[in-house]
C-alpha positions in Angstrom: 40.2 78.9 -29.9 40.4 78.2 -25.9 36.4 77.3 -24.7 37.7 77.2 -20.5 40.9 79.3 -19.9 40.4 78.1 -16.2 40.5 74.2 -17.3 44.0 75.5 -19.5 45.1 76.5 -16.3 44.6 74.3 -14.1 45.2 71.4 -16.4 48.9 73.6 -17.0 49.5 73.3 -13.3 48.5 69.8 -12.8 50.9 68.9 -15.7 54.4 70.7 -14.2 53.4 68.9 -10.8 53.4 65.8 -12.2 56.5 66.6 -14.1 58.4 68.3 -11.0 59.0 71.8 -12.5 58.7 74.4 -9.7 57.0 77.3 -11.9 54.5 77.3 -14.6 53.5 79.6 -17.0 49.8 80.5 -18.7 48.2 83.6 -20.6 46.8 85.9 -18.1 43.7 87.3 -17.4 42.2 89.2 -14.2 40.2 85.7 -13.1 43.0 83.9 -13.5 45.3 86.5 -11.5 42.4 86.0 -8.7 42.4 82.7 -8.6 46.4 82.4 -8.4 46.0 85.2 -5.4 43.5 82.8 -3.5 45.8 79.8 -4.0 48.6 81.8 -2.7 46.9 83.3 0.4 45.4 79.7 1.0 49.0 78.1 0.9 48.9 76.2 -2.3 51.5 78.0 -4.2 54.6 79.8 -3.2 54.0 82.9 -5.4 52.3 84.5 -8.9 53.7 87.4 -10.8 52.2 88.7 -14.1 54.6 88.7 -16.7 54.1 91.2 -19.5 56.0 90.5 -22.9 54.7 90.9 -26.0 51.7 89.5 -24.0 50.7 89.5 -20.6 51.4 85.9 -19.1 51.2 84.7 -15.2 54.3 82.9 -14.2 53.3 80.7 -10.8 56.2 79.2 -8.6 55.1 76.1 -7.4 55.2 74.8 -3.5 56.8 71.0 -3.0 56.6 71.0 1.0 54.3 67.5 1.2 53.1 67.8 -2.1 50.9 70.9 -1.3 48.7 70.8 -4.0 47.8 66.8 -4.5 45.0 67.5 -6.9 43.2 70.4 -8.8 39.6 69.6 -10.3 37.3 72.2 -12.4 34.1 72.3 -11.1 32.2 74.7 -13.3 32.2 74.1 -16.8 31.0 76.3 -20.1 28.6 74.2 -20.7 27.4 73.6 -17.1 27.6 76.3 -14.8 27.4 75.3 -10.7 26.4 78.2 -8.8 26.0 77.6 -4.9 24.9 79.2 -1.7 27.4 79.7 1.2 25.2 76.8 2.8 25.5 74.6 0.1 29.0 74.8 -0.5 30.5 71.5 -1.6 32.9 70.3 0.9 36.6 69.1 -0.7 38.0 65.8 1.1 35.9 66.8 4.0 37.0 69.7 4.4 40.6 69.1 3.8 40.9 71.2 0.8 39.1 74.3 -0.7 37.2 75.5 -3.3 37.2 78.9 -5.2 34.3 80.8 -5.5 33.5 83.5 -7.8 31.2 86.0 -6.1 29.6 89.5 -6.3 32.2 90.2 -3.7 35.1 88.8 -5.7 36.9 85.6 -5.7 37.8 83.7 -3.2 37.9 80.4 -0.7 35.1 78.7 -0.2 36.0 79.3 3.5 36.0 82.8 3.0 32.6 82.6 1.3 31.2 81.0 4.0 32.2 83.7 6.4 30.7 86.4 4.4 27.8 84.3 3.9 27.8 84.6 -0.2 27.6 82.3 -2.7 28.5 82.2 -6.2 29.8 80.0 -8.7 32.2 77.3 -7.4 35.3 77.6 -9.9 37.7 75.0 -9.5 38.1 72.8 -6.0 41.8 72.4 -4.8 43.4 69.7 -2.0 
């Protein structure tokens, strides 16, 4: 049984970077879906399509211009939850990279949080 299906992803991701392979594949879910959307508008990744076999999967092609994603970090944890304001928002390499936000609005950047003046819990940081 899978505790953090967000940590499984990301920690999926991290692992076909460091191995070179240009796509990855997870189980899906909707918060996983939004999360791969927000990397994609933010530039991380080159694309996401849900997959559906026997069971839905997300299939993510990977971006290698400059090593685009560099590192991928869970912030929020089961056992630990970090919910922040939109003034509070932890800033990623000073600014350099992002952070996704789950909020009553949706998920999304940190950025985009900030600009909608919402906070929420702060998911997984990105640079």
């Amino acid at each position: 049984m899978m505790t953090d299906p967000i940590a499984d992803m990301l920690t999926r991701m991290r692992n076909a970077l460091n191995a070179g392979h240009d796509r990855v594949e997870f189980p899906a879910s909707k918060l996983k879906a939004n999360v791969c959307k927000v990397l994609k508008d933010e530039g991380y990744i080159k694309s996401f399509k849900i997959i559906a076999k026997d069971k839905a999967d997300i299939r993510i092609k990977l971006l290698f211009k400059e090593d685009a994603i560099v590192g991928l970090e869970r912030y929020s944890k089961p056992g630990l939850r970090q919910y922040r304001g939109y003034r509070e928002m932890p800033k990623v390499l000073s600014g350099l990279g992002i952070n996704v936000v789950s909020t009553s609005q949706g998920v999304m950047s940190s950025k985009e949080a900030k600009n909608k003046k919402v906070g929420g819990e702060v998911l997984c940081s990105v640079w």
